[in-house]
Structures are given as C-alpha cells and as structure tokens.
N, C-alpha and C positions, 0 to 999 in steps of 0.2 A: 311848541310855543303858541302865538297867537287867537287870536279872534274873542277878544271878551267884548266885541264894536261889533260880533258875528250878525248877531239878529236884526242891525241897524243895516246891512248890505241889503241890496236887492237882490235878490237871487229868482231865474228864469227858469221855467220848467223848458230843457227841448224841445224843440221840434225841429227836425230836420231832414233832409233827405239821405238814408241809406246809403254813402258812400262804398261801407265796407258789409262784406255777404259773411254769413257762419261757413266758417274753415272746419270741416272736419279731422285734419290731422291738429289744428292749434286746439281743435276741443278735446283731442285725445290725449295731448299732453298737459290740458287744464285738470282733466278730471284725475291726472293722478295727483292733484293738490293732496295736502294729509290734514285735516282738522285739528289730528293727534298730535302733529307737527308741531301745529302752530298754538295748539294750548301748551304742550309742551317749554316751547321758546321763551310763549309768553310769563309762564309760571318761571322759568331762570333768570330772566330777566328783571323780575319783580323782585326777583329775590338776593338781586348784585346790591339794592339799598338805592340810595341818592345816590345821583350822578353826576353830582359837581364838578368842572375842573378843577384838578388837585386832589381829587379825593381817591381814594383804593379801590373804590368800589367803581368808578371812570375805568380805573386799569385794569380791572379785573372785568367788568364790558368788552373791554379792546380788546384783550387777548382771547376770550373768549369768541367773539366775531371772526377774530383773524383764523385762530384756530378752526375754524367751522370752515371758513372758504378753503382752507387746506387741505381740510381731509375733504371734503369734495372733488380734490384734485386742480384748484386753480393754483397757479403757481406764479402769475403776477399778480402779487400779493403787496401793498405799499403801503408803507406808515409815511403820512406828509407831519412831519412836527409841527407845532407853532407857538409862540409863548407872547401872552400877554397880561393884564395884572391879575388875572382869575389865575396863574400859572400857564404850563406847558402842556399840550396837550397834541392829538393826531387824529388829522383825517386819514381814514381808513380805504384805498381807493383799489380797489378790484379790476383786473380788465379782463372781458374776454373779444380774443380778437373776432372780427367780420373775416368770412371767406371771398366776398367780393370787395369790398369796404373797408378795407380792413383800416384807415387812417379817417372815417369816419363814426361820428361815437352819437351814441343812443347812453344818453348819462339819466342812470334811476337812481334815486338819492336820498335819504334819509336820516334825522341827527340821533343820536343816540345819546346825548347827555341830558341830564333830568334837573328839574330843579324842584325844594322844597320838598321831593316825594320820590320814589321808584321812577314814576314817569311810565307804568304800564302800557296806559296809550298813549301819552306825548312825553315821547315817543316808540315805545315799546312797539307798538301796532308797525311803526315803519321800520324798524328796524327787520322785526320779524316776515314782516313782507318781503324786504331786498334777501334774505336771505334763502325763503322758501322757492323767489324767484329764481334766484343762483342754483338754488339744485334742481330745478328743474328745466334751466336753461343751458347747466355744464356742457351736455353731448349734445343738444341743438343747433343745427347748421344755421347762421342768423348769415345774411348778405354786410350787415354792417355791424360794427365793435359795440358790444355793449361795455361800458364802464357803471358797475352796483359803488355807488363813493356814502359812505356813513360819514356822517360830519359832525364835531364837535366843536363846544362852543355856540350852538347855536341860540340857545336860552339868554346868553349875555350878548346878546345884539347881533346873528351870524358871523360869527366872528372865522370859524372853520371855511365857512362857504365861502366869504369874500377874499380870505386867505387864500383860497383853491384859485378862486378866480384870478386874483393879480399876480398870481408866482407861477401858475401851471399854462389857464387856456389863454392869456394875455401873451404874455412871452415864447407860447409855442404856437401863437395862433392857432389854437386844438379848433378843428372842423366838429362842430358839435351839430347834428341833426335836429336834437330836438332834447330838452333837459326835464324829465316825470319825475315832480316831487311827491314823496308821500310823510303826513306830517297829519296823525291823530288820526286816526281811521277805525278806533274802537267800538265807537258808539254808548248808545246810555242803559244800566242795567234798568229792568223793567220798563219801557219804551216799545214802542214799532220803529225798528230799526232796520229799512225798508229801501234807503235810498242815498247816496252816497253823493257827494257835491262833485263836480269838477271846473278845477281853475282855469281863466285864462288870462291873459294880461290885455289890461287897458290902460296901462302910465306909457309917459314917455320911458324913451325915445319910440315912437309909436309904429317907425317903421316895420318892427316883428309882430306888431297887434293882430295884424289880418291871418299872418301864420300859426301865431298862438290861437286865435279864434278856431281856426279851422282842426290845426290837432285836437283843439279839447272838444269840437264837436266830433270829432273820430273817435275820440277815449271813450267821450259817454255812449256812443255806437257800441262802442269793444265791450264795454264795464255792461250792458245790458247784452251782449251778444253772447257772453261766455259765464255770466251769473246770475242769479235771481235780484238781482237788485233794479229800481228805479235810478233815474239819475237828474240832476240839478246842476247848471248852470251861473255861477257864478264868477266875481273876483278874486285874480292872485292877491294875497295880499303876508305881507310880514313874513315868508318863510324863506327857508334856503334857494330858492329858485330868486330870487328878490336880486341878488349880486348878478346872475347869468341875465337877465331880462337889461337891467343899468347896460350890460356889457352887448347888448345888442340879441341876445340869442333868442331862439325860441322856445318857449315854455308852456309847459301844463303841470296840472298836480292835482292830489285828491284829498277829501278832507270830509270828516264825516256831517252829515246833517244836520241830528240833535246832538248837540254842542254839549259835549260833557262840563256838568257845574265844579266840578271836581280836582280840576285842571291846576297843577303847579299847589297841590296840598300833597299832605302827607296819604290822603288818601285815593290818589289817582293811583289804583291796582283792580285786580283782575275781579271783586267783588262790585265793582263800581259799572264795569263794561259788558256788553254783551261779544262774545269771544264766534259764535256762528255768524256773526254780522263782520268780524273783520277777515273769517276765512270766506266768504263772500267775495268780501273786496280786494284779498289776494287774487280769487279765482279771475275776478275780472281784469286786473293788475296783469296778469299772465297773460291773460289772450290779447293785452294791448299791447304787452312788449313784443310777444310773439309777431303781431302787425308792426310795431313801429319796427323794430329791429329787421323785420321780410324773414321769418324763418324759414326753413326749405328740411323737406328732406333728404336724406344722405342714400346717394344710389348703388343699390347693389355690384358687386362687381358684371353680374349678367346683364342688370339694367344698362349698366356705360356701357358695354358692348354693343345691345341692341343700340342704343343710340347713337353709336360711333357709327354704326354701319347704316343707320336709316339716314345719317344726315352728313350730305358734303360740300366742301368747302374749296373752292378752286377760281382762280390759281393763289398758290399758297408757297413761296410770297407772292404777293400783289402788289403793284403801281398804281394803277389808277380805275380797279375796280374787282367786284367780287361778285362770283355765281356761289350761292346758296342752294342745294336742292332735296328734297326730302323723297326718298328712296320707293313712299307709300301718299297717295292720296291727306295731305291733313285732314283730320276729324275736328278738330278746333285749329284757332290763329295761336301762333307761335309768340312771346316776346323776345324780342332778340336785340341785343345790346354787344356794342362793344368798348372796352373799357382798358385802359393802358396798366401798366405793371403797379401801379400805385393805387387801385381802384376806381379812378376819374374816368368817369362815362364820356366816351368822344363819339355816341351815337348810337341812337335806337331807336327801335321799327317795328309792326306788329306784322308778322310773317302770315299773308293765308292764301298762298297759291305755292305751285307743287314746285317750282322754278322759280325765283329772283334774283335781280342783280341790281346791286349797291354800288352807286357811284364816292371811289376815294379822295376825288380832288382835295377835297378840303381837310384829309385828315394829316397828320404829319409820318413822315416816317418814321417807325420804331418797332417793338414787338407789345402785339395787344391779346387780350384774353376775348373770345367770341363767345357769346355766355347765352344760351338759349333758357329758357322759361317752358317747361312744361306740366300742367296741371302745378304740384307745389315741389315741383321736383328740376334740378339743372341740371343741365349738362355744359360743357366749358371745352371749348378747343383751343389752340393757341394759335397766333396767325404771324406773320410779319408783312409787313408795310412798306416797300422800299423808293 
C-alpha cells in the first residue's frame, strides 16, 4: 500500500554513531542469501494474479506461503481467520521460538494481498523477503522468538494487522521487542536503485518514539553493514506497523527509495522493478534480524565441555551469593546474565577478572538459567536460589 504523499515527506540522510560492529558469523549466513530464490518467489508470486480478498488467487498465495514455511520444517504454522465486507481472509503468523527469550518476540511482517495488479512489489518484495528470511533463520540459534506474520487485508485499510493487534498481542499482552515491517522494497526498473528508506515512528502516543528512533538508526547501521545499499531516514507512515505503534510498541520498517509509479496498477510486476535491488535489501533485512533477534551460535558438543570445565559456579544452590570463576586467565570480558525459567533477565554483568562474586539479596528464590556470552557463542548452566 501506501506513499503517493512519498515525495512530500522529508526524508534525512543518516548520520550516526556506529552502535553495531560487522558480525562475521551473521555475514556468513547473509551471504548465503539466493538471488535465484528470490527471482524465483518473485516470478510465482506474480503469477498467483490479483490478490484481492475473496479471490482464489488470495488462496492460492496462502497456501502457497504456508506450504513453503512447512517444508522448511516450521511447524507452528497459524491461519488467524478474519471476515469483514471485502470477505474472509487470514493472517498468516509463523513462530520460531528464542532459546533465551523464548516469550519475547521480534515480529517481521509483511501483507501479501494486492490490489488492481499482481502486486509484484506491494507487496510481493515483502512477502518474499519474510520468507527468504525464514529459511535462513530456520536452524539459527536467535536468544529471542521471532514471529515472520504475512498479513492480509492490508490494502483495504490494515484490516489483518489491526485484527492481529486486538485479538492476539492485546489480549495476551504478547511482549513484542520490536515490530520490522517490510512493505515495497522493489525499486524502479531502469533507475539507480541504490538506497533503501528506513522508518521510524514520530505520531503519538510518543512514548515509543525515542525507541523507534534508535532501532531504525540500528536498521540502517545493519542494512548498510551486511549490503551494498545506502540508507535514508525517514517517516512510518500508513503500513501494517501503524496498529502495533497506536498499541504502544516499538517499530521500524523499510521501504524503497524511488517510489515505484506503478503501484496498485495492473502493472506492478517483475518488468517494472529492479529484482538485484530487493535481493539487496533482503541481504540487509537478514543481518538486522540476525541483530534484532541476538543470533548465536550452536556449540559443539566438545565446545560445551570445554566450557563446563573452564567455568564454575558455586555454591550451587545459593542464598545469598555466588563465586563465579574461570579456570583460565580471560582473554576478553565475559557477558553474563541471569535469567529465570520464563526468559526474564533478573541480572547482568560484564565478567573481566579470573574470580567474582555476585551478591543475591535482591534476587528471589527459585531456579534460574546463568547464561554466559562468549564471542557469538553461549554457554548456559542451571543454578537454584534458595
């Protein structure tokens, strides 16, 4: 949907300080992005027709999507119904759980219903994004739940997303981290298609403004740290992130630059768009979830050894305090958290001497998980508290 009022926004070139450094292991699972993929996608998707609610070619999108997250091996797999006078239709909503986190959510999201046209880049580009990301996020160790949610209805006013909002994160108070919309990220055939927008919210209720601000200066950090793109600076405005931001959360999203004229015609398809400009901005799409989500690597069964044995924990249980001690000189400082059976952090510390001890007064009794941070790799012991 949106932005024919695109070129009336003001839009900022970044500048900012370097929060986030290039991750070698998140650049290794960028670059097995597939271009082939993603023309691929984009070519079936063009070729479902108009994607109207009520229409076969909607259904045959759905199943199609859903189909794709299953044989990938996800298996919470969710059709949210909803019916309004355009008909009945479903969001599409994916989870993969967090190993620390697991009741906190990193929601990527994008609408897949079209209007007037295929909808190759609005929203084909998003669709195909969440999906590219889902396979290459499947066996990634991520600290916190990602939820990939395709939304429909969003051409007839977000009707999917606001739907999600009032029935799902309203009602189960869903801990949402941070919600990355993606929504037109094609670009325009024969153009320099060079540099890719990112949103942030400046409406009320304003209290998430300064947090929106800061993720989407971290995106464009990401989006230029893991792709050849430039990046741009502007307002959320009119997409499926629109319900989450009303609802207090914190939001970003991407959106492409030069503003395809094309948009919501029968000819918004793959002739129109430049197709190496949106596998671009998957690639950069991917090293930001990779950050937003904290991915880690999965340690070998000899790796956990070593690490069981270089590092101890006493006494265990504990009352009213805890000796930490590393078997070897630290070469770097340690992050180290501890965090109870549901993922809620009750305490963290950056470890850089060979011996410490952590005072428990204030923590409560129960059994917590002691979760150390080394280089992009964890290790996790269990403790109790009494």
């Amino acid at each position: 949907m949106k932005k024919l009022i695109f070129a009336l926004l003001t839009v900022l070139t970044i500048h900012t300080v370097r929060a986030q450094s290039f991750n070698t292991f998140y650049a290794n699972i960028v670059n097995n992005t597939s271009q082939t993929n993603v023309l691929n996608d984009l070519t079936a998707f063009e070729n479902f027709g108009i994607k109207t609610v009520g229409s076969a070619a909607l259904t045959t999108t759905e199943n199609w999507i859903t189909s794709r997250y299953q044989s990938l091996g996800f298996t919470d797999v969710e059709l949210q119904p909803f019916t309004y006078s355009a008909g009945t239709s479903n969001n599409i909503i994916v989870t993969k759980t967090g190993s620390l986190y697991p009741n906190t959510f990193l929601i990527i999201d994008a609408h897949y219903d079209t209007i007037n046209g295929p909808g190759t880049n609005d929203n084909g580009t998003g669709t195909v994004l969440l999906l590219e990301l889902a396979r290459l996020l499947k066996d990634v160790e991520t600290e916190y739940s990602i939820k990939f949610i395709h939304f429909s209805g969003e051409e007839d006013g977000l009707i999917g997303s606001n739907y999600y909002v009032t029935n799902t994160v309203i009602p189960q108070n869903l801990d949402i981290r941070l919600v990355f919309n993606i929504d037109e990220v094609g670009g325009v055939n024969g153009m320099t298609n060079d540099t890719v927008v990112c949103e942030r919210d400046l409406t009320n209720p304003s209290s998430n403004n300064a947090a929106s601000n800061a993720a989407t200066n971290s995106l464009a950090i990401l989006i230029e740290l893991y792709s050849n793109l430039d990046t741009e600076i502007s307002n959320a405005f009119a997409s499926d992130y629109v319900p989450f931001e009303n609802n207090g959360e914190v939001i970003t999203g991407l959106y492409e630059s030069n503003v395809s004229p094309v948009n919501h015609t029968i000819n918004d398809n793959l002739a129109n768009m430049d197709v190496p400009y949106a596998y671009e901005v998957i690639k950069g799409s991917l090293g930001a979830a990779l950050e937003f989500a904290v991915a880690f690597e999965t340690l070998s069964i000899e790796e956990h050894d070593s690490f069981n044995e270089m590092i101890s924990i006493s006494p265990n249980p504990s009352n009213n305090y805890l000796n930490i001690s590393f078997k070897k000189p630290l070469q770097q400082p340690v992050d180290f958290k501890l965090i109870d059976t549901l993922g809620k952090p009750v305490y963290q510390d950056t470890l850089s001497k060979q011996n410490q001890t952590i005072a428990l007064d204030s923590i409560a009794s129960a059994n917590y998980f002691a979760v150390f941070k080394i280089d992009n790799k964890r290790f996790v012991k269990s403790i109790i508290i009494e």
